[in-house]
NUVEX-793616 format. One record per residue (C-alpha): x, y, z; residue number from 1. Coordinates in steps of 0.02 Angstrom, whole numbers, plus 50000, padded with zeros to 5 digits. Layout:
<lozas>
LOZA     u     v     w kolfi
LOZA     X     Y     Z   NUM
...
</lozas>
This chain:
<lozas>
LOZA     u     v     w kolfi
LOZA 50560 49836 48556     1
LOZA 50427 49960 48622     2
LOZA 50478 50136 48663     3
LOZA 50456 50211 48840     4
LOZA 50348 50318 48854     5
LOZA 50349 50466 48991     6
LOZA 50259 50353 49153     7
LOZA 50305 50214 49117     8
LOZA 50463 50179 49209     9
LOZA 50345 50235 49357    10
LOZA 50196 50108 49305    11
LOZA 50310 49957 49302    12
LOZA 50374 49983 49486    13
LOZA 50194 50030 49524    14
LOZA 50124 49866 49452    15
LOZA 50278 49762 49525    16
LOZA 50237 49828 49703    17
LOZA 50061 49810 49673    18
LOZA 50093 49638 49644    19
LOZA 50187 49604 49786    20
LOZA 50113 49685 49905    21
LOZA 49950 49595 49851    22
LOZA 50033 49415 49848    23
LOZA 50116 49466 50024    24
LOZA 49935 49511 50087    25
LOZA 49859 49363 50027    26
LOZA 49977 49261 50144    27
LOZA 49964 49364 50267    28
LOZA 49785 49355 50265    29
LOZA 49785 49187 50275    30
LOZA 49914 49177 50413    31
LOZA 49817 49279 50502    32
LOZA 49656 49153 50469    33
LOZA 49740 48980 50501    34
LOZA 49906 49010 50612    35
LOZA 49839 49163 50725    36
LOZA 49676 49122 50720    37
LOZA 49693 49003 50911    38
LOZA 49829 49129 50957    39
LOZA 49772 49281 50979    40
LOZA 49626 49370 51068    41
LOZA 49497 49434 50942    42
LOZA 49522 49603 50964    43
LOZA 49697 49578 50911    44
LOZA 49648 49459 50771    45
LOZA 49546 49607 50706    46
LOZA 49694 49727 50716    47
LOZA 49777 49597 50576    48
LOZA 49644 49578 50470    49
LOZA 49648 49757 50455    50
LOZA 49811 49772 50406    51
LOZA 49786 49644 50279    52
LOZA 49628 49718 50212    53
LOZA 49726 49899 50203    54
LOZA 49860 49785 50102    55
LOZA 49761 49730 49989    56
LOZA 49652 49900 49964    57
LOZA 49817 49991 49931    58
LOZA 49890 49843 49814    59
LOZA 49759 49872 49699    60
LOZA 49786 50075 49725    61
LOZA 49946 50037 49646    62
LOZA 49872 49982 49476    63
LOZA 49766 50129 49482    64
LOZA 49908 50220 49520    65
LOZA 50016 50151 49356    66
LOZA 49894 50188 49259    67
LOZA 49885 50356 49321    68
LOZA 50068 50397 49301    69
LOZA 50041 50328 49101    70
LOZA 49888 50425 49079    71
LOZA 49964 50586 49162    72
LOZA 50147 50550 49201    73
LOZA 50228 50679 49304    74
LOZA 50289 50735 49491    75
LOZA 50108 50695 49581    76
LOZA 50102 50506 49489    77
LOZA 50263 50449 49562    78
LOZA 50216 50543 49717    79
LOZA 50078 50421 49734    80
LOZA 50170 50294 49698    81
LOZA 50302 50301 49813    82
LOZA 50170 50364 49942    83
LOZA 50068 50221 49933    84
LOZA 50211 50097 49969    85
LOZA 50313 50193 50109    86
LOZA 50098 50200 50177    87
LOZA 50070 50027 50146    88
LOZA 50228 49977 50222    89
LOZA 50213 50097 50369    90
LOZA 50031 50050 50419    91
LOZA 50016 49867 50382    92
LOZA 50168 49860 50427    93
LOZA 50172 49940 50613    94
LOZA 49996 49846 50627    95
LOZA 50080 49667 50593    96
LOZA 50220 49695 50699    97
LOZA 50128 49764 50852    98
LOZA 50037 49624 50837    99
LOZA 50184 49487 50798   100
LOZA 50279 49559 50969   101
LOZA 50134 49649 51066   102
LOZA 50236 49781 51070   103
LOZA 50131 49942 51064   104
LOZA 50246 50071 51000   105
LOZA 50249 50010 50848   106
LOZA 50054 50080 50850   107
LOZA 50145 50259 50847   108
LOZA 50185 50226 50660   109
LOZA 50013 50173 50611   110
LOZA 49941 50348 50579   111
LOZA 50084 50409 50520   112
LOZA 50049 50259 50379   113
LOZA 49873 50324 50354   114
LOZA 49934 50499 50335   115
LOZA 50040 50440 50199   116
LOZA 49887 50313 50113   117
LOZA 49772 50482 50112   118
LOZA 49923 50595 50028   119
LOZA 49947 50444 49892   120
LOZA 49767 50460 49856   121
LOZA 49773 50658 49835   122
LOZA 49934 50631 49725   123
LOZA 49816 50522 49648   124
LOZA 49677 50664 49598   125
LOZA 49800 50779 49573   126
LOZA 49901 50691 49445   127
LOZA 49766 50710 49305   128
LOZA 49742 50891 49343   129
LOZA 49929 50936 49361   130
LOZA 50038 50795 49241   131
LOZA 50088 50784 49061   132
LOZA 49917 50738 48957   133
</lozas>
């Protein structure tokens, strides 16, 4: 049985999420595509698509961001990990569901996603410099 290293407790929940959140943002993409498509105006059918697209950007983040936290384990890898997800979930998120209910507060939370998907990517540069080589 392999040994854990230091990271990689934090890579495996990074590459789980990843992988969930990109499965989930595959189907969401294509519910968007097929069952939304004749529902919604196109402005709003733009406003899912981007939430998918931010998904799946930030899915793949989360590989980068396991490797990261194996490479350079330490505070500012699981930072970005758990950055990246509470951001994913907080702007996709908010974007889907104003969407889903045309409810417009739920735009409030959308920068406060994006806020959190540009601090996961500083975690991200500073891992390197600041973690464990």
């Amino acid at each position: 049985m392999p040994m854990s290293t230091p990271g990689s407790t934090t890579a495996r929940r990074a590459s789980v999420a990843g992988a969930l959140f990109g499965g989930s943002g595959v189907a969401a993409g294509a519910f968007g595509a097929h069952a939304l498509r004749a529902r919604l105006a196109p402005e709003m059918l733009g406003v899912f698509e981007t939430a998918a697209r931010y998904q799946l950007l930030h899915a793949l983040a989360l590989f980068a961001a396991a490797w990261v936290a194996v490479q350079w384990p330490g505070r500012w890898a699981n930072a970005a990990v758990a950055l990246l997800c509470a951001g994913i979930i907080l702007f996709s998120g908010s974007l889907y569901l104003l969407v889903l209910t045309g409810d417009h507060l739920f735009g409030a939370l959308t920068p406060l996603g994006g806020g959190l998907l540009i601090l996961a990517w500083l975690a991200l540069a500073l891992a390197p410099l600041r973690g464990v080589p």
